[in-house]
C-alpha positions in Angstrom: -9.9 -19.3 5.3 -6.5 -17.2 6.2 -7.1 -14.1 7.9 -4.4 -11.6 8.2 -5.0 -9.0 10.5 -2.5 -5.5 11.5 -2.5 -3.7 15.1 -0.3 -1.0 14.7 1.8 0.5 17.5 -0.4 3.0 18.8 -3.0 0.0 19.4 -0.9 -2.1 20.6 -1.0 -0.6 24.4 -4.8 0.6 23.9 -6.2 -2.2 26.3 -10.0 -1.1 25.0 -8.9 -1.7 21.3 -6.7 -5.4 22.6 -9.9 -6.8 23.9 -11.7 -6.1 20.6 -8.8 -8.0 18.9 -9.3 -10.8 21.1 -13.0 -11.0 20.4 -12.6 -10.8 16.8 -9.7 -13.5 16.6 -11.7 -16.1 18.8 -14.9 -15.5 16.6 -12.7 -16.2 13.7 -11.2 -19.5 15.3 -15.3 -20.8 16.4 -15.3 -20.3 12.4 -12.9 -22.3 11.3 -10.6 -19.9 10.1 -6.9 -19.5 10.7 -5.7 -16.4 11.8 -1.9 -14.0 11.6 -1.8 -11.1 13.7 1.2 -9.1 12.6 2.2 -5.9 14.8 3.8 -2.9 15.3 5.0 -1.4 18.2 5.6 2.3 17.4 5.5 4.3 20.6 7.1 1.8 22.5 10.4 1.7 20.0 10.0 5.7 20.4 10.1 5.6 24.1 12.8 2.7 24.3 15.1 4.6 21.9 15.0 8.2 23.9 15.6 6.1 27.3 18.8 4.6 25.9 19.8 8.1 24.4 19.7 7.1 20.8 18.4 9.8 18.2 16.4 9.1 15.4 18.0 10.0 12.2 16.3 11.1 9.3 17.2 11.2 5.4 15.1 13.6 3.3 12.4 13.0 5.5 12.8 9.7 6.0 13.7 7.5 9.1 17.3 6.1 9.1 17.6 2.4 11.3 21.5 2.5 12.4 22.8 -1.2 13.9 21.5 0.3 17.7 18.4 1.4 16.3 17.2 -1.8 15.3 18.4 -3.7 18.3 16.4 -1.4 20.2 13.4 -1.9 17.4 14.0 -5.9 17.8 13.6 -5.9 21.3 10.0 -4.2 21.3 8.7 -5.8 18.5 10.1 -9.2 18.9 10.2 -9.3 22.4 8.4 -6.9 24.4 5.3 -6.1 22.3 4.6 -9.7 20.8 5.1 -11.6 23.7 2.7 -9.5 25.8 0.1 -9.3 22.9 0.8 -13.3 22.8 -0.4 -13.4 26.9 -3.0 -11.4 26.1 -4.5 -14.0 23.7 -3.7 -16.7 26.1 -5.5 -15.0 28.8 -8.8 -15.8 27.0 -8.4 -19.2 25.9 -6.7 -19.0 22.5 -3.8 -20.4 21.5 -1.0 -18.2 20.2 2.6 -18.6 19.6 4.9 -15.3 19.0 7.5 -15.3 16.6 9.0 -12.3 14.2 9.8 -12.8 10.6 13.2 -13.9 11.2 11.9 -17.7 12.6 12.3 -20.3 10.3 12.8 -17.3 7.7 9.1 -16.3 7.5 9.7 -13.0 6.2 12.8 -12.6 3.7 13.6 -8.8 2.8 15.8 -6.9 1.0 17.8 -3.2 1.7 15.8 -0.6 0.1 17.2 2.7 -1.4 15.0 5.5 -1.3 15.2 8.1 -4.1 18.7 6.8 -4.0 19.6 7.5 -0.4 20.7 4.8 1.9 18.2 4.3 4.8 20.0 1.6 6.7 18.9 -1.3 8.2 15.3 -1.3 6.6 14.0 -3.6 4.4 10.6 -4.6 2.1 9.4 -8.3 2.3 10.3 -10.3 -0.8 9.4 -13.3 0.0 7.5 -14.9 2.4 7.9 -18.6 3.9 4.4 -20.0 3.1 5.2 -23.4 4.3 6.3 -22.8 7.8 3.0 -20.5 7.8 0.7 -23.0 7.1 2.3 -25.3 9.5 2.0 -23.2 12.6 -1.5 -21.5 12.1 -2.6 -25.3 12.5 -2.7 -25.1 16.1 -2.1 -21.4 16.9 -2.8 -17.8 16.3 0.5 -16.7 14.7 1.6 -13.4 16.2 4.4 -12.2 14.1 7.0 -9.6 14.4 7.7 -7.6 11.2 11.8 -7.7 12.1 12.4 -10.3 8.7 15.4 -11.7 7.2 18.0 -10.1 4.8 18.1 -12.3 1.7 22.0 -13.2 1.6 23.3 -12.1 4.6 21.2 -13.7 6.9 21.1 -10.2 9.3 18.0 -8.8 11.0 16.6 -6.1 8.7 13.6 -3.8 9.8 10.0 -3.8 7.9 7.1 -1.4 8.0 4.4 -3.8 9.6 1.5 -2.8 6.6 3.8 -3.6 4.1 4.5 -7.0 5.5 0.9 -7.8 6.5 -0.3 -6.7 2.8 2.5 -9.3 1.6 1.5 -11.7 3.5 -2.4 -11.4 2.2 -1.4 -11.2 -1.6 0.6 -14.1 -1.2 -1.7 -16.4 0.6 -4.7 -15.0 -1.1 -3.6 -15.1 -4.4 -4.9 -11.9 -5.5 -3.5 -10.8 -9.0 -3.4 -7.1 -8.5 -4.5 -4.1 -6.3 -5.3 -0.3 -7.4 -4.2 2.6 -5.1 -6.8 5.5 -5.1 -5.7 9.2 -5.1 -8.9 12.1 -5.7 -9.5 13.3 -2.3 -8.3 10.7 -0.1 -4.8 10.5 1.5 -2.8 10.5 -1.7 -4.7 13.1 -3.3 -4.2 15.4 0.3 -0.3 15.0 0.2 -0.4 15.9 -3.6 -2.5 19.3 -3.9 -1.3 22.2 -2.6 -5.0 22.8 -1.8 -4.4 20.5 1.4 -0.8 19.9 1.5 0.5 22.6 4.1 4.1 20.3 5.2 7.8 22.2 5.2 9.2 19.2 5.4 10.7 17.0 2.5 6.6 16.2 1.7 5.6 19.0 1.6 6.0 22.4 -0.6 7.7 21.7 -4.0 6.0 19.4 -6.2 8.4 17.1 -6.2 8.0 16.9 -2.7 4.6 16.4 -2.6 4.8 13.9 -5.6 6.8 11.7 -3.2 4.5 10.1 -0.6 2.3 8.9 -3.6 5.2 7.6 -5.8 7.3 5.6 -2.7 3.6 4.2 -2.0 3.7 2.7 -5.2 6.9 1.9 -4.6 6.8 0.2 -1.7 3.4 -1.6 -2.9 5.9 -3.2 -5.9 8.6 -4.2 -3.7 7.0 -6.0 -1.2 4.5 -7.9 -3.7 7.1 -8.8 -6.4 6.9 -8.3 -9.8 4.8 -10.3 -11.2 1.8 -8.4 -9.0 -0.5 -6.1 -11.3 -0.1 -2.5 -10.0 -2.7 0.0 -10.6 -2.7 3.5 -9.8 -5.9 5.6 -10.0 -4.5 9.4 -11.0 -6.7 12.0 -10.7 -6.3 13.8 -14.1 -8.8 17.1 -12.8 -9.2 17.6 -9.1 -11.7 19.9 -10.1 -11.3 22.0 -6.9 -9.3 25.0 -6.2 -5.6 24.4 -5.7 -5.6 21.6 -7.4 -2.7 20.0 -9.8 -1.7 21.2 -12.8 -1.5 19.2 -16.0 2.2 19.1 -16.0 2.6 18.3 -12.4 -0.5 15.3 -13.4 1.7 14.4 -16.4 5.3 14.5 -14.0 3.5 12.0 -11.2 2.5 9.7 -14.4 6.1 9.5 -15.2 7.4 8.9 -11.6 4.6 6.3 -10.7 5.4 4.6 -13.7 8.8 4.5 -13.1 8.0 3.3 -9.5 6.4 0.4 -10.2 2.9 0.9 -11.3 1.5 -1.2 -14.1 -1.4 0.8 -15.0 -2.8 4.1 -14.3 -6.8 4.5 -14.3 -7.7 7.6 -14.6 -9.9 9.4 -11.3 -11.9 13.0 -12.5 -12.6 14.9 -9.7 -12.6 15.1 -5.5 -15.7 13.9 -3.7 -15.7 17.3 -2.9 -15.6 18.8 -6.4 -19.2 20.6 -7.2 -18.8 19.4 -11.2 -20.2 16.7 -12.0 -18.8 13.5 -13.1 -20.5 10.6 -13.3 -24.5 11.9 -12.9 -26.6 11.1 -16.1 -26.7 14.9 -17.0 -22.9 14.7 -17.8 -21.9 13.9 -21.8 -21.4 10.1 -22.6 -17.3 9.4 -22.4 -16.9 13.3 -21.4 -13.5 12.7 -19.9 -12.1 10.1 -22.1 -10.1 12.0 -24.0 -7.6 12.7 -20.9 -6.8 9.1 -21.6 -5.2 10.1 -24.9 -3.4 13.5 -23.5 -1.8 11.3 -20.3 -0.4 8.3 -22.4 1.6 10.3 -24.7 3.8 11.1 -21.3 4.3 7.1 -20.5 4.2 3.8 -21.5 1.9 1.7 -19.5 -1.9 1.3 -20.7 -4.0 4.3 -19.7 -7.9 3.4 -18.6 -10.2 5.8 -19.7 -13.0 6.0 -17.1 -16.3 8.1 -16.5 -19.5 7.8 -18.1 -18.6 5.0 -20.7 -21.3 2.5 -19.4 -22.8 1.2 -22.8 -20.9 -0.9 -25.7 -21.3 1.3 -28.5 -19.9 4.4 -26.7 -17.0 2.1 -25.4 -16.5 0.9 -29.0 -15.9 4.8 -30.1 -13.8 5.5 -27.2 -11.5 2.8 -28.3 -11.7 3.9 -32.2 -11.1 7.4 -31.2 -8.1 6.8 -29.0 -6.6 4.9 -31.4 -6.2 7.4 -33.9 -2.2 8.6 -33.9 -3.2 10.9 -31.1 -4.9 8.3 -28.9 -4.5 6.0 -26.1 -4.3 2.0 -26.8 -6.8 1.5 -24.1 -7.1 -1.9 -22.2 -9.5 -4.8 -24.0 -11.2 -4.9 -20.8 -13.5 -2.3 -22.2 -14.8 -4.4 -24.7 -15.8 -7.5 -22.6 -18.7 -5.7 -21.3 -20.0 -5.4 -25.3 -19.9 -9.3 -25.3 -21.5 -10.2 -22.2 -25.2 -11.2 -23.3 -26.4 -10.1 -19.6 -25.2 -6.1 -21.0 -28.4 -4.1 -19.5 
């Protein structure tokens, strides 16, 4: 098997959290499996830019890579960072060979625009050179650089490090799809006001608090291409105090959609919500009808969720929401009714 693995840059100097790596990547080798270690280098880039008296621009909140900027960025991740995490390996036995995304075009990127402002020299991966891959994890650990290729011009271009490790695993795993989860967790935080305290260009308005979860689904569509099966779980009732409001649920339907996503699924409540959702107490299909309510704002399916866990009640949800006022819900409701194992 192809493992993938991400140390980010506030790891990558953590000498405690290196020897774990190493542990972990020569278990995985006495297993037969084949391993990438892609990096960051965070601090470091931080540190080398304010030594060389180079500001860090920002756009709307957003970092801005000028030409020195990413020489600066190059020479810590593809020099600095990878080669010492590459000695580190060697130190205990494994085999490892450095290289960033730019060798034999590994990782091919394009510019991206954000929210149509121009944010320099930084790229999402579009493609990634499989071949050469597969080649070099045949006798080493691949430690790779995230600085990739721009397709066309042939110029170094930089790449948030997640984005190209997730690349990399959807296209050597072959995965057809991933979901994003909102409710309580990260997303959900930077969209409720209830958590949400930021000034800054994610914070406050909610527009501004719309945006880390819609250039999330963004980014997830860019770097996987599109073909890839993009689902986004919106939370249609928080159910806590401070929560969204049904137009700004309905807006973030519209801008996810428009960012990529393929599907949105539809999450009722936070963790920390004292309703209940899901308990037998609560009505068969009680939420399903905020299927019907969210996909008269877009055009992408709409899964209605909660509580619809036997086939009859899934065969009214998808009469009912196919009524003029309803939701043309997925057929992956129905497969459940024909499965002969059905409890």
């Amino acid at each position: 098997m192809r493992i993938v693995l991400k140390i980010g840059g506030n790891e990558i100097d953590d000498a405690g959290f290196l020897s774990k790596v190493t542990s972990l990547v020569s278990r995985l080798q006495k297993e037969n499996h084949q391993v990438v270690v892609v990096h960051g280098g965070g601090k470091e880039i931080t540190g080398l830019l304010k030594k060389l008296g180079i500001e860090t621009g920002f756009v709307n909140g957003m970092r801005y890579t000028d030409a020195q900027s990413l020489d600066a960025t190059e020479m810590v991740l593809s020099g600095g960072s990878n080669k010492r995490l590459v000695r580190t390996l060697q130190r205990s036995g494994i085999s490892a060979l450095g290289a960033s995304g730019v060798d034999g075009s590994i990782l091919v990127a394009e510019k991206i625009i954000r929210q149509g402002e121009d944010l320099g020299l930084v790229g999402d991966v579009s493609a990634v050179n499989v071949r050469v891959v597969e080649n070099l994890i045949r006798d080493f650990v691949l430690v790779l650089s995230p600085i990739s290729l721009e397709k066309g011009s042939g110029d170094s271009l930089n790449v948030n490090a997640d984005y190209a490790a997730a690349a990399q695993r959807c296209k050597e795993g072959g995965l057809d799809g991933c979901e994003t989860v909102t409710g309580g967790h990260l997303i959900g935080q930077f969209l409720s006001p209830r958590t949400n305290r930021r000034t800054d260009a994610w914070g406050g308005s909610p527009e501004n608090r719309r945006r880390f979860a819609v250039e999330t689904v963004r980014a997830v569509r860019e770097a996987a291409g599109p073909a890839f099966i993009v689902i986004y779980r919106i939370s249609v009732l928080d159910l806590v105090e401070d929560g969204q409001t049904w137009d700004e649920v309905t807006a973030l339907a519209r801008e996810v959609e428009a960012a990529g996503a393929s599907i949105l699924n539809l999450g009722i409540g936070w963790h920390e919500a004292r309703v209940p959702t899901i308990v037998t107490s609560v009505p068969r299909a009680a939420f399903a009808s905020y299927a019907g309510r969210l996909k008269e704002h877009v055009t992408v399916p709409v899964v209605a969720t909660n509580r619809i866990n036997m086939p009859d009640v899934a065969e009214a949800v998808l009469f009912a929401l196919r009524q003029p006022r309803g939701c043309e819900v997925r057929e992956l409701l129905i497969a459940p009714a024909t499965e002969p194992s059905w409890p």
